[in-house]
FIMI-362931 format. One line per 8 residues: for each residue x, y, z of C-alpha. Coordinates in steps of 0.5 Angstrom, whole numbers. Example, Ala and Ser with C-alpha at 12.3 -4.5 7.8 and 13.67 -1.06 7.14 Angstrom:
25:-9:16; 27:-2:14
//
This chain:
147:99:45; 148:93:40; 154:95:35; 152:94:28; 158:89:23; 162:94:20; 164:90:13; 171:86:14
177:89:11; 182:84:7; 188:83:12; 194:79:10; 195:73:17; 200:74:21; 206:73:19; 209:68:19
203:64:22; 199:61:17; 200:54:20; 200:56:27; 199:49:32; 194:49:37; 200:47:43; 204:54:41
197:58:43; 193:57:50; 185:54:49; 181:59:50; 177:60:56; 173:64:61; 170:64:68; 163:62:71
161:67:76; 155:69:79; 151:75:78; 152:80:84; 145:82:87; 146:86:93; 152:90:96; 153:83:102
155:79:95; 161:86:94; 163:85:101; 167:79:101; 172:82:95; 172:89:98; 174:86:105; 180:82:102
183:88:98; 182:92:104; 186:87:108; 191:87:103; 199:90:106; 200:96:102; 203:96:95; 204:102:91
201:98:84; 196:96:80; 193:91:84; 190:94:90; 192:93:97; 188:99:101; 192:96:108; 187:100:112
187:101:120; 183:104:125; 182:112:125; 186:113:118; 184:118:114; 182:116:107; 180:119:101; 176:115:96
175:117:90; 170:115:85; 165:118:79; 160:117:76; 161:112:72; 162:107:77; 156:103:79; 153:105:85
152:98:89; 160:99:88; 161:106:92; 157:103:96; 160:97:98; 166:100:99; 164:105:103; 162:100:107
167:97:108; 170:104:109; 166:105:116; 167:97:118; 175:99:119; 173:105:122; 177:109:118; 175:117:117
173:117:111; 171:122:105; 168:120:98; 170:125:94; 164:124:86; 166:127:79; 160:128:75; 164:126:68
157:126:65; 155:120:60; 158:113:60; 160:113:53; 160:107:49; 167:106:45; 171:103:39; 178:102:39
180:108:36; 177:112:40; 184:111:45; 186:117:40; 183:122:43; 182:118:51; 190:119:51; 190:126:48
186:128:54; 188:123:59; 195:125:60; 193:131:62; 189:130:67; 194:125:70; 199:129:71; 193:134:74
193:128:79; 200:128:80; 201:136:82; 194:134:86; 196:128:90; 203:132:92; 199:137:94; 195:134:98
202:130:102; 204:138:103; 198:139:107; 198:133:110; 190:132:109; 190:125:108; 193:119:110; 191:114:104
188:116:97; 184:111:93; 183:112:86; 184:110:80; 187:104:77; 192:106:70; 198:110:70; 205:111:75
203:113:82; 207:118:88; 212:113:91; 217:118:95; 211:121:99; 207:120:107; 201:120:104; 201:113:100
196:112:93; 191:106:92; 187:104:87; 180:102:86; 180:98:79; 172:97:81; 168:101:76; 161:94:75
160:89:80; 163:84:76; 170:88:77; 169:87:84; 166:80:85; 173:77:82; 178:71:85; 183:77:82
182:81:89; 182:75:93; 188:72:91; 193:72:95; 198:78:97; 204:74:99; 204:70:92; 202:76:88
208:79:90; 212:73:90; 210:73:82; 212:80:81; 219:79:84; 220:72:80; 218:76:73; 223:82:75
229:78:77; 228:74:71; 228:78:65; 234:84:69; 240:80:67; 237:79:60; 243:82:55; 238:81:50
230:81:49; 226:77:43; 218:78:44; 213:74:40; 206:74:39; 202:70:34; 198:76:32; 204:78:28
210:82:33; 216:80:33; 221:84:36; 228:84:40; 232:90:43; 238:90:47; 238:89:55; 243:95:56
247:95:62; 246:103:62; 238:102:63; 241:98:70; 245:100:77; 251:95:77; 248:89:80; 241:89:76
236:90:81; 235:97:80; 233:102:73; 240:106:73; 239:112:77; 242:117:73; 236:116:67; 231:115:73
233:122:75; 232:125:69; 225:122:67; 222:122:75; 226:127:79; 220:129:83; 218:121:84; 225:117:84
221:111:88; 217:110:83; 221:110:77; 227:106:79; 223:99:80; 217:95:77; 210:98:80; 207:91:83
202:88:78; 205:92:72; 213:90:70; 216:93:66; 219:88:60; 223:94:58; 225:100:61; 221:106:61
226:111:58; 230:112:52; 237:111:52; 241:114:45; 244:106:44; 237:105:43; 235:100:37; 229:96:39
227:93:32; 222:89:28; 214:89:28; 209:90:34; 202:88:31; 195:87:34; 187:88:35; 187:90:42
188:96:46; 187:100:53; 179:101:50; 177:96:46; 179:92:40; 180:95:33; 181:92:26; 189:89:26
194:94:25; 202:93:23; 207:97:27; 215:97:25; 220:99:29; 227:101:27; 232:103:33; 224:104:38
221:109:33; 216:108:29; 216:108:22; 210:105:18; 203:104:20; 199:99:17; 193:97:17; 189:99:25
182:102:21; 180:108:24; 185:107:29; 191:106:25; 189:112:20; 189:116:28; 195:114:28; 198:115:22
195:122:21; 199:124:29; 206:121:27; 206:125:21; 204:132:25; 210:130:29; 215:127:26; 219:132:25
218:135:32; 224:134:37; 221:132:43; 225:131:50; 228:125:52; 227:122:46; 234:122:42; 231:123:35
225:127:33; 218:124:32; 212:123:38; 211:116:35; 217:112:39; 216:106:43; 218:105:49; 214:101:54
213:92:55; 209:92:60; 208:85:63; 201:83:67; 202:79:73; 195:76:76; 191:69:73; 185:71:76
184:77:71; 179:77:67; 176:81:61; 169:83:64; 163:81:61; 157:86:63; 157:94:60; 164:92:56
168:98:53; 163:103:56; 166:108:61; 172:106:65; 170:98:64; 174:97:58; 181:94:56; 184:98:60
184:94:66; 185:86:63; 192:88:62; 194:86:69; 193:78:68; 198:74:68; 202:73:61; 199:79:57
204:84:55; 201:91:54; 205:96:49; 206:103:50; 208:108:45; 208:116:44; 210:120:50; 212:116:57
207:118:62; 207:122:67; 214:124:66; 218:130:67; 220:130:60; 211:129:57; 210:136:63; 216:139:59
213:138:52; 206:140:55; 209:146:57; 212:147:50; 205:146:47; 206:140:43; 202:134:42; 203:129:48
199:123:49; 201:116:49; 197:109:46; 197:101:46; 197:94:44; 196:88:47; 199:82:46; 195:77:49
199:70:48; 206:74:48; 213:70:48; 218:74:52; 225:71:52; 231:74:56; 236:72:52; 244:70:54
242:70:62; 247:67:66; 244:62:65; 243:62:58; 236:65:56; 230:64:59; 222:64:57; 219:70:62
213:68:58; 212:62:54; 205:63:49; 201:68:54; 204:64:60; 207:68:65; 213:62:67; 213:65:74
206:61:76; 211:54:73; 216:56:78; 217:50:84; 217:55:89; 212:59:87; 207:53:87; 210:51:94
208:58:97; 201:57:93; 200:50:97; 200:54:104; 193:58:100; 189:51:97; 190:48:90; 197:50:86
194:48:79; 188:52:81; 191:58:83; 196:59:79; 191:58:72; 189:63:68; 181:64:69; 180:67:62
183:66:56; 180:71:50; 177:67:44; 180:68:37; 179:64:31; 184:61:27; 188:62:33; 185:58:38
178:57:36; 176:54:29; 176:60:24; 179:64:19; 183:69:23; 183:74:18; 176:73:15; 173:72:22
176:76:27; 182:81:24; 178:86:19; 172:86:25; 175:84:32; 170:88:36; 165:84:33; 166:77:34
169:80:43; 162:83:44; 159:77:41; 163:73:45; 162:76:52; 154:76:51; 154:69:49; 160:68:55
155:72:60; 149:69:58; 151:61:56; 156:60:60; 157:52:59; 155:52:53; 161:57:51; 165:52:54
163:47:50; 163:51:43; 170:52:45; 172:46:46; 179:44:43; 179:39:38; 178:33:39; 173:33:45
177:37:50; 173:41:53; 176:48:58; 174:47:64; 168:51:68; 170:55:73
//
């Protein structure tokens, strides 16, 4: 389905950024890959994540060993050659498995704004996850569970939950899912060691956010390793585990709680979210809540009709009324993601799941997903649900460290991947320059394309990101050459 042009909506450019200098936005670029033709090109990808140790995060490590019992779970919307693949390598590791398919009826083709309802519905169906998966531990039916690639998993249980981010083949045929374990877990620990001892947090993005929040000693235990148990109990007290740490591939830049000291400040803005991008739109914060919508087309308007049904509405485990309250800046992790090219925003094959690269920050706001406090509101009748943006070259700067303040991530740069220690521990797996580079970096006029950002991208950037996809897919080298920096450089092809 070929989506028609809306006509461009006027938008004042970031602020602030109307002469951005190229050094402070990274230059785009995307990688050549080939086309998967058979369930043997699958293969290779499959057994690697099967290999992996396990990990209780976003990026998949099934660690599977001879006679487990495994449930893999999958709908209709996953490419057949995917579920098949996978089963194979199922039965080559000997497990017992059991494949379990969910006819969700048509693939639909989203927008941006349709993140509105996808949540609303979502977010029950999460926790239906949850009760499920907790059940399935009591009867211990199963050893592992394979399913799904969003939202917290159950951490204090036998039975341990994995994902299965692999909904195309080009999901699938990725370097992310054969990137090294031992470095994505040492990225994850550098990420999480470097912004914990921050007092305070300033978060920058070119498409216009600008936002500081303190880094309360009462969000953390005494030597800052950990969420502060109390809080932690109080929003996950059936899955302590998960709640008191980072989920690998998916760090939390703030905790996912709120305090009554709360006092995030400034503005979020962006075109991007868990579904597909949107026309800009503008969100100020005062004290983690928001305030003012603007702009955001069919998205913002959603939003702005949700906060005001709810804004008088006292909700639990917030410390003033309203739904509309911001309470998650979560950092991607691994530079081999990339926004996949074939079927964009149809089905699961959507924004949701190139928020795991390296350096992009994704912003949550509404209810805190899967917490005990979104299951008391259910219970209560009110509206819950939660939403996102993504800022793609976020700076994320941990002020008054001990030593000093320190860049996490510099222009979408997540700094772990610069570390002198991190490079020596990539050389034992090839080359640290390639490894740790970024595979794809989205194209945006006027930010790091030529262009107008505001005539050419913000009124319509579901427009020029499906034209850029279908010219990437189809012309690969000659997309590397239209990107090409100024004065000659061109990116280099992967």
């Amino acid at each position: 389905m070929r989506r028609q042009p809306r006509s461009p909506q006027t938008f004042p450019f970031a602020p602030g950024n109307d002469k951005i200098s190229p050094e402070l936005v990274p230059q785009a670029r995307c990688p050549h890959l080939n086309e998967v033709t058979s369930v043997e090109d699958l293969l290779p990808y499959f057994d690697s994540v099967a290999r992996r140790p396990y990990s209780p995060g976003l990026w998949p490590a099934w660690d599977l060993q001879k006679g487990e019992r495994v449930l893999l779970r999958v709908t209709n919307w996953h490419d057949p050659m995917v579920v098949e693949a996978a089963e194979r390598t199922l039965a080559k590791f000997e497990v017992d498995y059991t494949i379990e398919v969910e006819d969700k009826g048509p693939i639909p083709v989203w927008e941006g704004h349709d993140e509105v309802e996808y949540y609303l519905s979502r977010v029950p169906e999460l926790a239906r996850w949850m009760d499920e998966w907790g059940a399935l531990d009591a009867a211990g039916t199963y050893d592992k569970i394979i399913m799904g690639y969003g939202g917290p998993i159950l951490n204090d249980r036998v039975v341990k939950i994995q994902r299965f981010p692999f909904i195309t083949r080009e999901m699938v045929a990725s370097p992310a899912h054969t990137f090294p374990a031992e470095l994505l877990v040492a990225i994850d620990q550098w990420t999480w060691r470097a912004l914990s001892d921050a007092k305070t947090v300033h978060l920058t993005d070119p498409e216009g956010t600008d936002l500081r929040f303190t880094n309360h000693a009462e969000y953390w235990n005494a030597d800052r390793t950990r969420f502060n148990r109390r809080y932690v109990e109080q929003a996950y007290s059936s899955n302590v585990g998960h709640g008191e740490t980072y989920m690998p591939g998916h760090i939390w830049g703030r905790p996912h709680f709120h305090i009554p000291q709360e006092d995030g400040e400034g503005v979020i803005a962006g075109t991007m979210n868990h579904i597909a991008p949107y026309p800009r739109m503008e969100m100020h914060i005062e004290r983690s809540k928001i305030t003012r919508i603007e702009g955001g087309g069919e998205f913002g308007e959603k939003l702005r009709r949700l906060m005001a049904k709810t804004d008088d509405v006292q909700y639990p485990g917030y410390h003033t009324p309203g739904l509309m309250q911001w309470w998650e800046a979560s950092i991607g992790t691994n530079p081999k993601v990339h926004r996949p090219r074939a079927g964009y925003a149809e089905g699961y094959n959507c924004g949701l799941y190139e928020r795991t690269r390296s350096g992009i920050v994704h912003i949550g706001f509404g209810s805190i997903i899967s917490s005990d406090f979104e299951r008391q509101a259910a219970r209560e009748d009110l509206t819950i649900g939660h939403w996102h943006v993504h800022l793609n070259y976020p700076t994320y700067v941990a002020e008054g460290t001990p030593d000093g303040d320190r860049l996490v991530i510099e222009n979408g740069r997540l700094k772990a991947l610069d570390d002198p220690e991190i490079r020596r521990l990539a050389e034992r797996f090839g080359d640290p320059d390639e490894l740790l580079r970024e595979d794809w970096i989205p194209a945006v006029p006027g930010l790091n394309i030529p262009g107008d950002y505001d005539r050419d991208y913000a009124g319509d950037p579901m427009d020029f990101t499906m034209t850029e996809l279908d010219i990437c897919r189809k012309w690969h080298p000659l997309f590397m050459r239209m990107i090409a920096a100024p004065g000659g450089t061109e990116p280099t092809c992967h």
